[in-house]
N, C-alpha and C positions, 0 to 999 in steps of 0.2 A: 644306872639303877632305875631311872626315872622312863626310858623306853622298854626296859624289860617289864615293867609294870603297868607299861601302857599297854603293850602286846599279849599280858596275862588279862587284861582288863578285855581287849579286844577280843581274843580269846573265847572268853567267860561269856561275852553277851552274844557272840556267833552261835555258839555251839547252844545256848540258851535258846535264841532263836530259831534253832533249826530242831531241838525235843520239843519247841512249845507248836512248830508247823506239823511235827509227827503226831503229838497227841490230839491236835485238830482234825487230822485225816483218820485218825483212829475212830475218835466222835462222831464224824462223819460216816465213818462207813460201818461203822461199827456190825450192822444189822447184814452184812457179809456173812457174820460167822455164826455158829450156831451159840446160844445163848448158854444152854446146858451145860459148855464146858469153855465158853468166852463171855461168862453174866461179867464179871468187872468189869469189862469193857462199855455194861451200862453206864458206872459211874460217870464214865467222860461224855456221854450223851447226853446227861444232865447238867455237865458246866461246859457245855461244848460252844455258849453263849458269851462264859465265861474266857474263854480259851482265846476265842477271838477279838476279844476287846485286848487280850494282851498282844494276838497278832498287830492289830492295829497300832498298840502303842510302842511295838518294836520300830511299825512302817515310819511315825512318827522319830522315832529317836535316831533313826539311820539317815535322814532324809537331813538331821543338820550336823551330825554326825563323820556317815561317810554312805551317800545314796546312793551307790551301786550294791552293798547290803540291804538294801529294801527288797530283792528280789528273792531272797528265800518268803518272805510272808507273800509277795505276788503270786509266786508261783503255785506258791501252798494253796492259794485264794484261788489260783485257776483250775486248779486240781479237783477242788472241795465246790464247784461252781452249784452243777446241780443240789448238792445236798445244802447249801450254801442259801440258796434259793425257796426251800423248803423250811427252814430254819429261820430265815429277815428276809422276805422279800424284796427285792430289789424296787421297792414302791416305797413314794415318802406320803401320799393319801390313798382316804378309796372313801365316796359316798354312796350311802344308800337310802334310798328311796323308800318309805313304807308304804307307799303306793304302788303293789305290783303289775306286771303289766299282765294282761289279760290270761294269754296262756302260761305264764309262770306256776311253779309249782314251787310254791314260799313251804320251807324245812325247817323245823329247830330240834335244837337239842339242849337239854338242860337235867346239869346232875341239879335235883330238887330240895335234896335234904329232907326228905320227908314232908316236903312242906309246914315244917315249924310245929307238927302237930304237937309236943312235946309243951309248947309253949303258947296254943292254942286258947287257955281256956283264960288267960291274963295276958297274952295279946295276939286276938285273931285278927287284926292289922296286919299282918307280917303273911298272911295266908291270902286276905284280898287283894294287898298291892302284888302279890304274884301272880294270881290268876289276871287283875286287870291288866298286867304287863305284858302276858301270853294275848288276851284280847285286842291289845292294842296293836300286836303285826301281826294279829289273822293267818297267823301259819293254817297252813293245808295239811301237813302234818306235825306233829309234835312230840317226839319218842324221850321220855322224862326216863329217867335213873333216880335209883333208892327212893321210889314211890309208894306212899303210903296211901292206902286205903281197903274200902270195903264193898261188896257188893249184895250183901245179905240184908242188913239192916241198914232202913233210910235214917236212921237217928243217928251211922256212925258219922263222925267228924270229917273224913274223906269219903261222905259216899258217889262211887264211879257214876252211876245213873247222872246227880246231881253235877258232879264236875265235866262230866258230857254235855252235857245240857248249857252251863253256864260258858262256858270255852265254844259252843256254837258249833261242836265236832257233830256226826252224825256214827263215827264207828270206835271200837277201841278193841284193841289185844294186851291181855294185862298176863306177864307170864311171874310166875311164883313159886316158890315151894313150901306147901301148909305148915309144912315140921318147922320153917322159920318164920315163924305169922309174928307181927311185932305187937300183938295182944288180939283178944277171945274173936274183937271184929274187923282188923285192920291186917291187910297181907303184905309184905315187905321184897317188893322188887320192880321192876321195870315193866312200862306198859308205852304203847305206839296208840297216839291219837290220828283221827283222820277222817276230813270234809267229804272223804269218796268211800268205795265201799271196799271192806274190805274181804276177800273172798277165796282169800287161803291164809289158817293162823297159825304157826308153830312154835313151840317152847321147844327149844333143845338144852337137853342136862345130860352131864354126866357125871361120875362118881368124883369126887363124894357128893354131888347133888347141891353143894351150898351156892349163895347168893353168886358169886363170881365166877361158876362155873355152869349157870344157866344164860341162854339167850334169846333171844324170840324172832322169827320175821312173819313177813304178812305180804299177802301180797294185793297192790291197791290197783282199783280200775278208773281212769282218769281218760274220758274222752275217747274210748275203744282202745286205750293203751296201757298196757297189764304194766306194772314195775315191784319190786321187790322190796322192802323196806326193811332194812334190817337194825335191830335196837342192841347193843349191848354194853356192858358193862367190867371191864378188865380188872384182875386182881388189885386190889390198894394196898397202902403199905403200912394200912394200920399202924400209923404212930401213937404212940399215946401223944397227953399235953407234956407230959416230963421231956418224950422225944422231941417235940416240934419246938419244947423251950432251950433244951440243948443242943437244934439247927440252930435256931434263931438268935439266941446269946451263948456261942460256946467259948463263954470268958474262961472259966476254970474246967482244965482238961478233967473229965469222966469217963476212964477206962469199962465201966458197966454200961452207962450209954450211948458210949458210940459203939459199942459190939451189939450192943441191941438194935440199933438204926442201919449197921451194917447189916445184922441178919435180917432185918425186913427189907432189905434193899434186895439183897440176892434173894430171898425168897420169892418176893415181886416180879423178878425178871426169869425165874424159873417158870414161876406161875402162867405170866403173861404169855412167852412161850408157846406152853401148850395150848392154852387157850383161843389165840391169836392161829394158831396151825388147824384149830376146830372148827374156828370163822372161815376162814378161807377153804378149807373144805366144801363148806357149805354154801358158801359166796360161787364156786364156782362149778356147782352142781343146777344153777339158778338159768332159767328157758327163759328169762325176763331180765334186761335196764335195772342196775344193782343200785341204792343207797343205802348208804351204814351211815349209822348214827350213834353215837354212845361217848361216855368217858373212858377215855385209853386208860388211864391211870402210867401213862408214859408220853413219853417228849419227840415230835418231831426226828428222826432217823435211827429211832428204836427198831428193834426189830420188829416188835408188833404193831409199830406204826405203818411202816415198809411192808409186811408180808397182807395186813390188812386191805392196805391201800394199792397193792400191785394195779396197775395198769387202768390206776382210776383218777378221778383227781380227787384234789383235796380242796374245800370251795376257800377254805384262809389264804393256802399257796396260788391260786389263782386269783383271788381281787382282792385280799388281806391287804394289811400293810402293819409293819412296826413286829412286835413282839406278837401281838394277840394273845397275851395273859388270860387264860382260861379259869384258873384255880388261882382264889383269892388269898391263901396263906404260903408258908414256906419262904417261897422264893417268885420272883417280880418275873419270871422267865416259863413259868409254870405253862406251857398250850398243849392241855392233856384231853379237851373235850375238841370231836373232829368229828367235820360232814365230808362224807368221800362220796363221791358219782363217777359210776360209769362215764367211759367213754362217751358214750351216749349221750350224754347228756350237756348243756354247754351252762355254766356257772355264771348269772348276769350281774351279780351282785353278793357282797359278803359282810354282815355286821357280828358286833358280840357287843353285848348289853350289859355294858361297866356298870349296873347297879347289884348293891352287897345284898339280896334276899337270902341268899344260897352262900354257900363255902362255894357254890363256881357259880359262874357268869353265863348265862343264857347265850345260846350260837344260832346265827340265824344265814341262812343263804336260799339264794331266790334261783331256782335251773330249771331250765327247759329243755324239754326232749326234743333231739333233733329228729326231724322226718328223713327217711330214706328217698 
């Protein structure tokens, strides 16, 4: 009795071992398939962090076990290498230097939250320690998401004149749509700051025209060398607080919101989708050294990570190291804001700026254009 029970046991955790290496390669590759009629497959892109720490504690439990079973999780790991890569760098540091070197082209990215205007007028604190934190690494460019401001009246609270001025920028491309103005003087979207000049602006929208389905690029001139800057901003999954409190404590099971969180999940990864297919479109209609800059509102071998990022890099997968948690709620795995470069371009340095101003953490990477 007591070997047929060992053999049901051994059994159990084999065959265990080998759905949990299959759902890893799924997570992994996920962004294979097309989203439209394989969005679930988002889900495991989102615990595909998850996935792997139970690969690991198989590796563990086979190795005193019986460790010639450790080789389904190896294999799995060899399989899943590159996206593997993409996901936790194979790096245990990485320092950066706020001193650039001369020819570098210093980039950030930061979803801004509006800059706190909300809460502006009982603590405008929360609005100068941002801007002094953007002044303190002297980015060359700086492409900000869910940006509030105005450029009509100098009296409004975010006026662009003024926050040009203070930031030490000399150009800016602020793209919007008036019909979602976030009041009478303040316009509600995404704008690319920049030390050079910039000398082609585009907003691209398309139907329905709202906030996540507009984008912008520009194109900046740095030393006789044209480059492409592209800013945008990916569908979100509008949780409310009820949602993000039934992620975050789901003691007592809630049949209404987890069908709620489920339909903003798949709606998300439909969204994204298209949108991510509109990028790239336009990514590769570009006669210039591409950078995108924005919040994905998705994780590392999403599809619209992958389709965005084709044949670029990503400056976190190149000098990152550790998780690089982007988004400050949810979940500790969250690396949704991303600087991708061209080819072209060589990544010398990568930070993200662990202080709470924002729902996400400021992204900063220092690249150089290679000469021919």
């Amino acid at each position: 009795m007591a070997s047929i029970f060992r053999r049901l046991t051994k059994k159990f955790f084999i065959i265990s071992n080998v759905l949990t290496g299959l759902l890893f390669l799924a997570a992994c590759y996920a962004y294979l398939l097309d989203p439209q009629r394989w969005w679930f497959l988002g889900l495991l892109t989102l615990g595909a962090f998850y996935i792997l720490l139970l690969l690991l504690i198989f590796i563990i439990f086979w190795l005193f076990v019986k460790p010639v079973w450790t080789l389904i999780s190896v294999i799995t790991l060899i399989i899943a290498y590159q996206p593997l890569t993409e996901l936790v760098p194979l790096r245990f540091s990485a320092s950066f230097e706020k001193k650039k070197a001369p020819e570098a082209l210093r980039v950030m990215t930061w979803n801004v939250e509006h800059f706190d205007i909300l809460e502006y007028k009982t603590h405008p604190e929360t609005k100068e320690k941002m801007l002094a934190l953007v002044n303190e690494y002297q980015p060359d460019i700086a492409c900000f998401q869910e940006m509030v401001g105005g450029d009509r009246d100098a009296a409004t609270i975010n006026y662009m004149p003024s926050i040009l001025e203070n930031l030490s920028f000399s150009d800016y491309h602020y793209a919007f749509n008036p019909k979602l103005d976030f009041d009478a003087n303040h316009h509600f979207g995404i704008v690319i700051f920049s030390k050079y000049p910039l000398i082609n602006k585009q907003k691209i929208s398309f139907y329905p025209n709202d906030y996540n389905s507009i984008f912008e690029y520009a194109d900046m001139v740095k030393n006789g060398d044209t480059m492409r800057i592209f800013n945008i901003h990916l569908q979100s999954l509008k949780f409310s607080a009820s949602n993000r409190q039934y992620i975050d404590q789901p003691e007592e099971a809630d049949l209404k919101q987890s069908k709620s969180v489920l339909s903003k999940l798949k709606k998300g990864f439909l969204k994204r989708k298209i949108q991510s297919d509109r990028i790239r479109a336009e990514i590769d209609k570009s006669p210039y050294p591409v950078i995108v800059c924005g919040d994905f509102n998705d994780v590392p071998n999403s599809y619209a990570y992958k389709k965005i990022g084709a044949n670029m890099n990503n400056a976190f997968a190149e000098k990152g190291n550790g998780l690089g948690r982007t988004f400050s709620g949810i979940s500790p795995t969250l690396r949704i804001d991303n600087i991708f470069a061209a080819k072209n371009f060589e990544v010398q340095q990568y930070t993200r700026v662990k202080i709470k101003l924002s729902d996400h953490f400021p992204v900063i990477a220092d690249l150089q254009l290679k000469k021919n």
